[in-house]
N, C-alpha and C positions, 0 to 999 in steps of 0.2 A: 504494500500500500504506500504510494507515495507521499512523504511529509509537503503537508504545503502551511506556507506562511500568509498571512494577510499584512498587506504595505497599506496605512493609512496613508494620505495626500494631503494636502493644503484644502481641496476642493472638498474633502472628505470632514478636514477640522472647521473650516469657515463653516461648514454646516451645520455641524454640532452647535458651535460656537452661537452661531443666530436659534438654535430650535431650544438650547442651553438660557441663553442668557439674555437673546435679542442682538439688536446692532444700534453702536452707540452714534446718533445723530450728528453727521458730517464722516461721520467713517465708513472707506470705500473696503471691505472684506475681499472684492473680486478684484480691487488692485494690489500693487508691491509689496504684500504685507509680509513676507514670513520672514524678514530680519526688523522685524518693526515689536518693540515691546508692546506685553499686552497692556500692559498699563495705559499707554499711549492709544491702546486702540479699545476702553473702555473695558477692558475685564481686570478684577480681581482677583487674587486666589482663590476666594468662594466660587465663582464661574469657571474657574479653571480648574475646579475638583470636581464640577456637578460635568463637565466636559468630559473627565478622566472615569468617570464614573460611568457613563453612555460609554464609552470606548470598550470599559472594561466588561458590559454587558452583550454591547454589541460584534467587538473584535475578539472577544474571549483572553483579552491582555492585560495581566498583573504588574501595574504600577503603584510603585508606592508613593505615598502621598508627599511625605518629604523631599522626594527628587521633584514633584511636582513644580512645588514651590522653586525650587532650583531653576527651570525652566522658563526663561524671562521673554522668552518668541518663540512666532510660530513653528520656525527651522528648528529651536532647540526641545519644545516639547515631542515635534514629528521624529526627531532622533531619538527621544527615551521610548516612545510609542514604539516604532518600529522596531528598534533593540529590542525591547519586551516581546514583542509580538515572534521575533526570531528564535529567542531563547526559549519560549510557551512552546514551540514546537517541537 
Protein backbone atom coordinates (compact mmCIF):
# COMPACT_ATOMS: atom_id res chain seq x y z
CA UNK A 1 0.00 0.00 0.00
CA UNK A 2 1.55 3.05 -0.93
CA UNK A 3 2.34 6.00 1.85
CA UNK A 4 0.85 9.06 0.74
CA UNK A 5 1.26 12.47 2.24
CA UNK A 6 -1.00 15.43 2.18
CA UNK A 7 0.88 19.00 1.16
CA UNK A 8 -1.33 21.92 2.53
CA UNK A 9 -0.85 25.35 0.10
CA UNK A 10 -1.35 28.98 0.78
CA UNK A 11 -4.78 28.41 -1.36
CA UNK A 12 -5.56 25.76 1.16
CA UNK A 13 -4.41 28.04 4.52
CA UNK A 14 -6.03 31.44 3.19
CA UNK A 15 -9.10 29.23 3.25
CA UNK A 16 -9.19 28.00 6.57
CA UNK A 17 -7.89 31.34 7.56
CA UNK A 18 -11.37 33.22 6.16
CA UNK A 19 -13.84 30.17 7.07
CA UNK A 20 -11.57 30.33 10.67
CA UNK A 21 -11.46 33.68 11.42
CA UNK A 22 -12.92 35.99 8.53
CA UNK A 23 -10.64 38.53 6.58
CA UNK A 24 -9.43 41.52 8.14
CA UNK A 25 -10.91 44.76 6.06
CA UNK A 26 -8.32 46.05 3.54
CA UNK A 27 -6.41 42.80 3.42
CA UNK A 28 -5.97 41.11 0.17
CA UNK A 29 -5.43 36.97 1.36
CA UNK A 30 -5.26 36.13 -2.78
CA UNK A 31 -2.36 38.57 -2.88
CA UNK A 32 1.67 38.21 -1.75
CA UNK A 33 0.98 37.13 1.55
CA UNK A 34 2.92 34.11 2.74
CA UNK A 35 6.02 36.16 3.82
CA UNK A 36 3.79 38.70 5.33
CA UNK A 37 3.02 38.22 9.35
CA UNK A 38 -0.04 37.28 10.49
CA UNK A 39 -0.32 39.94 12.69
CA UNK A 40 -0.09 42.29 9.94
CA UNK A 41 -2.76 40.44 8.16
CA UNK A 42 -5.24 40.45 11.15
CA UNK A 43 -4.85 37.11 12.96
CA UNK A 44 -3.86 36.24 16.34
CA UNK A 45 -2.71 33.37 17.81
CA UNK A 46 -6.28 32.57 18.99
CA UNK A 47 -7.02 32.30 14.83
CA UNK A 48 -4.05 30.64 14.31
CA UNK A 49 -4.84 27.64 16.80
CA UNK A 50 -8.68 27.43 15.61
CA UNK A 51 -6.79 27.24 11.90
CA UNK A 52 -4.28 24.47 13.22
CA UNK A 53 -7.14 22.81 14.74
CA UNK A 54 -9.27 22.59 11.15
CA UNK A 55 -5.98 21.33 9.73
CA UNK A 56 -5.54 18.99 12.22
CA UNK A 57 -9.08 17.42 11.77
CA UNK A 58 -9.14 17.95 8.25
CA UNK A 59 -5.34 16.83 7.17
CA UNK A 60 -5.15 14.37 9.90
CA UNK A 61 -1.74 16.53 11.18
CA UNK A 62 -0.39 16.66 14.63
CA UNK A 63 0.89 20.18 15.40
CA UNK A 64 1.67 21.37 18.58
CA UNK A 65 0.47 24.29 19.63
CA UNK A 66 3.70 25.98 20.97
CA UNK A 67 5.49 25.66 17.59
CA UNK A 68 2.23 27.32 16.52
CA UNK A 69 2.86 30.37 18.15
CA UNK A 70 6.42 30.13 16.63
CA UNK A 71 5.14 30.50 13.40
CA UNK A 72 4.97 34.26 12.54
CA UNK A 73 3.79 33.77 8.39
CA UNK A 74 2.18 32.02 6.12
CA UNK A 75 5.40 30.35 4.52
CA UNK A 76 6.59 29.57 8.15
CA UNK A 77 3.29 27.81 9.47
CA UNK A 78 2.90 25.92 5.78
CA UNK A 79 6.59 24.48 6.77
CA UNK A 80 5.47 23.15 10.24
CA UNK A 81 2.19 21.88 8.45
CA UNK A 82 3.68 20.01 5.82
CA UNK A 83 6.74 18.74 8.15
CA UNK A 84 3.96 17.21 10.22
CA UNK A 85 1.96 16.00 7.67
CA UNK A 86 5.33 14.07 6.29
CA UNK A 87 6.35 12.77 9.48
CA UNK A 88 2.19 11.45 10.34
CA UNK A 89 2.99 9.36 7.47
Amino acid sequence: MPITTTHVTLTDLTRMLRESAGEEEGVDLDGDVIDTPFIELGYDSLALLQVIGEIQREYGVEIPDDAVVDAETPRALLDLINAGSTSAA
